[in-house]
Structure formats: structure tokens, C-alpha cells
C-alpha positions in Angstrom: -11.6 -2.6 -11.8 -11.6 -6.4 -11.7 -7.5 -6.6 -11.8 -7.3 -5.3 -8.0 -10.4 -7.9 -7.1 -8.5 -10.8 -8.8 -5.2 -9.8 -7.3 -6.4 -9.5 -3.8 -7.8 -13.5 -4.6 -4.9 -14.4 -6.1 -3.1 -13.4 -2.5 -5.8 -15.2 -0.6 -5.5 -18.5 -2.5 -1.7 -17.8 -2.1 -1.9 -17.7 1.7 -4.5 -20.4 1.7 -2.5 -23.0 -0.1 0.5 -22.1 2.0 -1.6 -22.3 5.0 -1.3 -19.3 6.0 -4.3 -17.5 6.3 -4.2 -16.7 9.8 -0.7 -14.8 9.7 -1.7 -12.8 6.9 -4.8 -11.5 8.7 -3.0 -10.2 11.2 -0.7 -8.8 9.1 -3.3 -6.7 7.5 -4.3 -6.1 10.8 -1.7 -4.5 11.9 -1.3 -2.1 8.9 -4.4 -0.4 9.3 -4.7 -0.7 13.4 -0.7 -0.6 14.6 1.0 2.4 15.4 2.3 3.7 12.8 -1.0 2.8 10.4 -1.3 3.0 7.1 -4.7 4.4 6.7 -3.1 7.6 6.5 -1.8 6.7 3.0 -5.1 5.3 2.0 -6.9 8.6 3.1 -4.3 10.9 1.3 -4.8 8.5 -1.8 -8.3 8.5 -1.8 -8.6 12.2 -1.3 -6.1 13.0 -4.0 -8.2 10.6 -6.6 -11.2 12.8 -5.9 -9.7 15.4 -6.6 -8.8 14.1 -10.1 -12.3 12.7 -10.9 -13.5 16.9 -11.3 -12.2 17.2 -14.9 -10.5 20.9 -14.5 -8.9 19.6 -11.5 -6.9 16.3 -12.5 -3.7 18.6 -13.4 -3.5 19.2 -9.5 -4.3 15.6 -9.0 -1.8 14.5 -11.4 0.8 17.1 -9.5 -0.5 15.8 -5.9 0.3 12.4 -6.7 3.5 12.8 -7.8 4.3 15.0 -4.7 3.1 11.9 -2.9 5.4 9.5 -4.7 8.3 11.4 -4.0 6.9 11.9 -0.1 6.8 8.0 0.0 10.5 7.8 -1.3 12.7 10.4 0.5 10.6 10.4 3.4 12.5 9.4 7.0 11.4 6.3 7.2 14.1 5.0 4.6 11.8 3.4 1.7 15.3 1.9 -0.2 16.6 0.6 3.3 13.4 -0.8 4.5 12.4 -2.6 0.9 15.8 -3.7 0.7 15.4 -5.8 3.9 12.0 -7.2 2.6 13.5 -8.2 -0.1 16.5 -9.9 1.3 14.9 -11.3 4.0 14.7 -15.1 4.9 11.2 -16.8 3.7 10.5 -17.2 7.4 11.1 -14.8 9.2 
């Protein structure tokens, strides 16, 4: 449990030293507020890891999951197109 809480810091100190604190914020923002939001994902994820905390259940979690994974990768949206952008795209932009 403490990896996600010193990852999440490490980000913060990241965007603090590079002063940009504000930008980021809004960034988050707009994941979990915009149109299309990603709180979607978060439910699905969080509904799918109860279902793998009742013990005879976690094979359908473990199936679920994977279903999701593959969901996430061929889904319209393009995940290899739009990563690739991220990826190649200038510092600041």
C-alpha cells in the first residue's frame, strides 16, 4: 500500500519543482470532471476488486480484469494511436 502513496508524492514534488502545480491540478481535474471522465474506469476497477476480495469469487475477478484490459486496448478510442502521441509529443505542449 505505501508504493501508490509514495508515487502519487513523488509526482507532486515532480510538478512542484517544475513549478507546475497549478497545471497538473487541472489536469486531474479534468479527468474525473471533463466529458469523457474517467471515473468510469475507476468505478469498474473498484467494483471488479470487490469482487476479488470474496475468496470463491477472485477467479471471476481475475477473468473480469482481464476482459477489462483487453476493453482498454481494442476499444474505439485507439489506445496505441493515442499513447503513441503522448509519447511523441513535444515537452510543451
Amino acid at each position: 500500500m505505501a508504493w501508490p502513496v509514495l508515487l502519487i508524492g513523488l509526482v507532486l514534488i515532480i510538478a512542484g519543482f517544475r513549478g507546475e502545480t497549478d497545471k497538473f491540478a487541472e489536469t486531474v481535474k479534468e479527468d474525473f470532471t471533463g466529458r469523457p471522465n474517467f471515473l468510469y474506469w475507476v468505478a469498474a476497477v473498484f467494483a471488479i476488486g470487490s469482487l476479488g476480495a470474496v475468496k470463491p469469487l477472485r477467479p471471476v475477478s481475475d477473468g473480469l480484469f482481464v476482459l477489462l484490459i483487453v476493453v482498454l486496448i481494442l476499444s474505439n478510442r485507439g489506445f496505441f494511436a493515442s499513447l503513441s502521441q503522448q509519447i511523441n509529443a513535444p515537452a510543451g505542449a
